[in-house]
C-alpha positions as CSV (number, residue, x, y, z in Angstrom):
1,X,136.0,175.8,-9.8
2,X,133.6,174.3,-6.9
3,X,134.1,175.8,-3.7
4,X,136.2,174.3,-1.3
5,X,133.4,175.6,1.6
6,X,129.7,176.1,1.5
7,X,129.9,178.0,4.9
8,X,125.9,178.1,5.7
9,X,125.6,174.8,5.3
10,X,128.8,173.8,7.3
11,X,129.8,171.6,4.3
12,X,133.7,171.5,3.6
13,X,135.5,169.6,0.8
14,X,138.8,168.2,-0.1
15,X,140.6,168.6,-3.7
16,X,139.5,164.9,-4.8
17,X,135.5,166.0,-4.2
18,X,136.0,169.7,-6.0
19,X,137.8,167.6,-8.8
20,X,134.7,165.2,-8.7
21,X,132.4,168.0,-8.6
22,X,133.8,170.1,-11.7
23,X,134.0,166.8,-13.5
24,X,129.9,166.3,-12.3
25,X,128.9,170.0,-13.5
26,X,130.6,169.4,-17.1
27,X,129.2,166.2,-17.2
28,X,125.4,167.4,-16.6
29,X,125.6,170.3,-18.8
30,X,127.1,168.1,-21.9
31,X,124.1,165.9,-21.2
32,X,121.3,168.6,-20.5
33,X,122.2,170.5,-23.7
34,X,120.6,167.3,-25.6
35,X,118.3,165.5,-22.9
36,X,116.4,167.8,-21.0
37,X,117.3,167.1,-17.6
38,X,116.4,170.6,-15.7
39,X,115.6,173.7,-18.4
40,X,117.6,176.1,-19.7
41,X,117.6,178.8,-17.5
42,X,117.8,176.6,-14.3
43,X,121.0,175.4,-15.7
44,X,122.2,179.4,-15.1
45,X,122.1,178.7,-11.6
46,X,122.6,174.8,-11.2
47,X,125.1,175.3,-8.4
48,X,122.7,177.9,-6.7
49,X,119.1,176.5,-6.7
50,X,119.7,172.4,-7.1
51,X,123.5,171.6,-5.5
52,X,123.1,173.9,-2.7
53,X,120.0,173.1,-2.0
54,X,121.0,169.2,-2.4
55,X,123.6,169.8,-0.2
56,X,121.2,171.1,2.7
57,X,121.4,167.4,3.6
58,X,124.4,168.4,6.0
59,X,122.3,170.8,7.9
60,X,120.4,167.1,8.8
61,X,123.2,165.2,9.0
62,X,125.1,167.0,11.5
63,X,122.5,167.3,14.4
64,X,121.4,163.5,13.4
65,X,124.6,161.6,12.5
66,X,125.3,160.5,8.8
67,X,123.2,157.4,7.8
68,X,124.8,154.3,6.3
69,X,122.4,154.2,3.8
70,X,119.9,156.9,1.7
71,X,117.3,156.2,-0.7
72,X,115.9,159.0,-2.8
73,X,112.9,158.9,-4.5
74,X,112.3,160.5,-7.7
75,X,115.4,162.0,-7.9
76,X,115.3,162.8,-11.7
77,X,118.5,164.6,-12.7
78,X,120.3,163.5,-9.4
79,X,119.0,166.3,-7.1
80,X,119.9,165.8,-4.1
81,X,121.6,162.3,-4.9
82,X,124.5,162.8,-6.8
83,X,125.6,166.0,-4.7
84,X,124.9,163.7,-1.3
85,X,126.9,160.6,-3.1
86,X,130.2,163.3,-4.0
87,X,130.0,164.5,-0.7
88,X,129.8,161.7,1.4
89,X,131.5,158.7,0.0
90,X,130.6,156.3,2.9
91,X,126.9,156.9,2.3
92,X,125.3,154.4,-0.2
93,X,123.0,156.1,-2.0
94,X,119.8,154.5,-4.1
95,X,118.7,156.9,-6.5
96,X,115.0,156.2,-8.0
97,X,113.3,157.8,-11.2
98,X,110.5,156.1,-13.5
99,X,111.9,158.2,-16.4
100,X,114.8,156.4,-17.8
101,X,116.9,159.0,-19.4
102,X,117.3,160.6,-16.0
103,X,118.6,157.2,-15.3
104,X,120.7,156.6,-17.7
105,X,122.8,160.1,-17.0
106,X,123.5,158.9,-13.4
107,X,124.5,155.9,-14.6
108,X,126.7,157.4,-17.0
109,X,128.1,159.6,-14.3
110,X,128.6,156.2,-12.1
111,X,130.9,155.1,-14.6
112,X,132.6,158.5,-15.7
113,X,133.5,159.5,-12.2
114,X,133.8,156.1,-10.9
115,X,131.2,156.6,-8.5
116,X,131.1,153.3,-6.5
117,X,128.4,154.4,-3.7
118,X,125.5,155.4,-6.0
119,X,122.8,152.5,-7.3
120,X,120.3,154.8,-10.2
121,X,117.5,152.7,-10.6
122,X,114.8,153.0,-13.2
123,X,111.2,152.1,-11.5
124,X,108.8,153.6,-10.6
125,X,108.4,154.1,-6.3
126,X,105.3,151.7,-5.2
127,X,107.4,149.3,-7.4
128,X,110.7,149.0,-6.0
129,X,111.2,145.3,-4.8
130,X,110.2,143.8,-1.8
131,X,113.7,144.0,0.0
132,X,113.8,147.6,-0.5
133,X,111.1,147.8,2.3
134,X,112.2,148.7,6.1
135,X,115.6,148.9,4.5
136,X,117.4,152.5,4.7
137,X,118.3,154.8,7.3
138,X,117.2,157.9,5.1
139,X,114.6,158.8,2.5
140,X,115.2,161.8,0.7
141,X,112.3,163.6,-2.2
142,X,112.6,167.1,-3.1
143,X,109.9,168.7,-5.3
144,X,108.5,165.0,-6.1
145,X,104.3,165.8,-5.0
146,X,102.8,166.5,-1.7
147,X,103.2,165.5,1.9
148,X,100.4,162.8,2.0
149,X,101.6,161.1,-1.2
150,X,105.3,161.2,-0.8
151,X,105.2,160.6,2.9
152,X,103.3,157.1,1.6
153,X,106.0,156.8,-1.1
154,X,109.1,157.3,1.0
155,X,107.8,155.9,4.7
156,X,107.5,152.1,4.0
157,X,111.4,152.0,2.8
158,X,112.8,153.4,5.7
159,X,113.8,150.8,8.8
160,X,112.0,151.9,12.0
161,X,113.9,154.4,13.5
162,X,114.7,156.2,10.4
163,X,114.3,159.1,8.9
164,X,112.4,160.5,6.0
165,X,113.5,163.8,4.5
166,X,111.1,166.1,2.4
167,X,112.8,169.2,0.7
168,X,110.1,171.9,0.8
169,X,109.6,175.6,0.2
170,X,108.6,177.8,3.3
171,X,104.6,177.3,2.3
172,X,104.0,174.3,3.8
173,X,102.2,174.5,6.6
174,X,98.8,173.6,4.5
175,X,100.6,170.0,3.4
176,X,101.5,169.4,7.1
177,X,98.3,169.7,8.1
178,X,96.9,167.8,5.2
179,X,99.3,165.0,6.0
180,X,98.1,164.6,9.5
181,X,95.9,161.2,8.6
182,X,99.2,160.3,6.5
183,X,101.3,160.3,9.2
184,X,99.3,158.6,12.1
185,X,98.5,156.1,9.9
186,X,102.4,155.5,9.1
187,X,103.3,155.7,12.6
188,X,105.5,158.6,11.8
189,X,106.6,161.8,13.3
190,X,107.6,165.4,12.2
191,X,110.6,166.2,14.4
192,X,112.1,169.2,13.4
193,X,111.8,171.4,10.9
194,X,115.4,173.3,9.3
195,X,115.1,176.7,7.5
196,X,117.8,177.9,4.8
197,X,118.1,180.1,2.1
198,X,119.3,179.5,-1.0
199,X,122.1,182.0,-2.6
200,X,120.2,183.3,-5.3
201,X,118.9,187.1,-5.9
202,X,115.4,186.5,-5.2
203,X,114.2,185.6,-1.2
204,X,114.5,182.0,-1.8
205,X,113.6,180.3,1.2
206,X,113.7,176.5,2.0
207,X,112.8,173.9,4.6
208,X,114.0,170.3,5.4
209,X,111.0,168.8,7.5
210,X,112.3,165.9,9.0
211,X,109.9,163.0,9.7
212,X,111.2,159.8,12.1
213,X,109.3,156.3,11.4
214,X,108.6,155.0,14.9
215,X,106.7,151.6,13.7
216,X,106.8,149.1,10.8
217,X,104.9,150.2,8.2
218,X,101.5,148.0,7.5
219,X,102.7,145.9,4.2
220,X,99.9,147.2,2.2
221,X,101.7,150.4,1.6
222,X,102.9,152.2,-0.7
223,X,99.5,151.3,-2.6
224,X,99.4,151.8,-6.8
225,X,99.6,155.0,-7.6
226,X,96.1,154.6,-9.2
227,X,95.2,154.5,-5.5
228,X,97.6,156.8,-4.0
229,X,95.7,159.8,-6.7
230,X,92.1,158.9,-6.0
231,X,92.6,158.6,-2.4
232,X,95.7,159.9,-0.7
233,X,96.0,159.0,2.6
């Protein structure tokens, strides 16, 4: 059964959201044993490495209030949408992946758990729609590419004022200082960064760095990705 408390991460949950949990769990493991959607021996510790560490969102929330909306970009199998979406049903959640199959499963979960705040969509990032743009509160990634290509990715979609949230591994220092250029030319901000661990047997260190968007991002951007990987900002 899921926990009813994830104490480090100050997360607490009701009967309805363990229910909707266990149901989530033997949902992704019916559909990981025939589309790959993490590998096997990740699955061993699904709750450890990709739901806590999903759920690492609180340690964000709770210092800077919960958003009304959250897009998250290349989420693949739902990590860390689908955990943020059971958790916090008054957050609507946009969850992004070019590969549709990922897609499909969360939209198969949508309907299976009756999921009514999630949106899986199947594109890829640079070409979401035009009123996606300046739109959300929060923009999630976690292990999607590095800090000058998804802070280009994820920036333009947030509304002035909000926040873009990269889940990183403690060796990251040499991507912030790569993304210098990135983020002047975003007019965005790293404000804080939050350090957890992960409940596993190894030292398995995170980081949240959490970047705030203080101008409209110039329309050119996010360029083609045939752009972004010759010439990353």
């Amino acid at each position: 059964m899921f926990p009813s408390e994830i104490s480090e991460l100050k997360v607490y949950f009701n009967k309805s959201q363990i229910k909707l949990f266990d149901k989530y769990i033997e949902e992704f493991k019916i559909y990981n044993s025939h589309t790959n959607l993490i590998s096997k021996n990740d699955e061993k510790v699904l709750f450890e490495k990709h739901i806590f560490d999903s759920l690492a969102f609180n340690l964000f929330a709770e210092k800077y209030n919960f958003p009304e909306t959250l897009l998250d970009i290349g989420t693949g199998g739902g990590f860390p949408s689908v955990p943020i979406s059971l958790a916090y049903s008054n957050i609507k959640v946009t969850a992004v992946d070019s590969t549709e199959k990922k897609i499909n499963f969360l939209k198969q979960l949508k309907e299976k758990l009756k999921l009514q705040n999630i949106n899986p969509v199947a594109a890829r990032i640079e070409e979401l729609p035009i009123e996606y743009k300046e739109k959300f509160d929060v923009v999630t990634t976690r292990a999607l590419s590095s800090l000058p290509v998804i802070l280009e990715y994820a920036v333009p979609y947030l509304k002035t004022g909000g926040y873009f949230i990269a889940y990183k591994s403690l060796d990251s220092e040499k991507e912030l200082e790569q993304a210098k250029n990135a983020l002047k030319l975003l007019n965005t901000v790293l404000t804080e960064v939050i350090e957890y661990k992960l409940p596993l047997e190894e030292n398995f260190n995170r980081k949240l760095l959490i970047f705030k968007k203080n101008k409209k991002t110039e329309s050119i951007y996010p360029r083609k990705y045939s752009l972004i990987k010759k010439c990353p900002l």
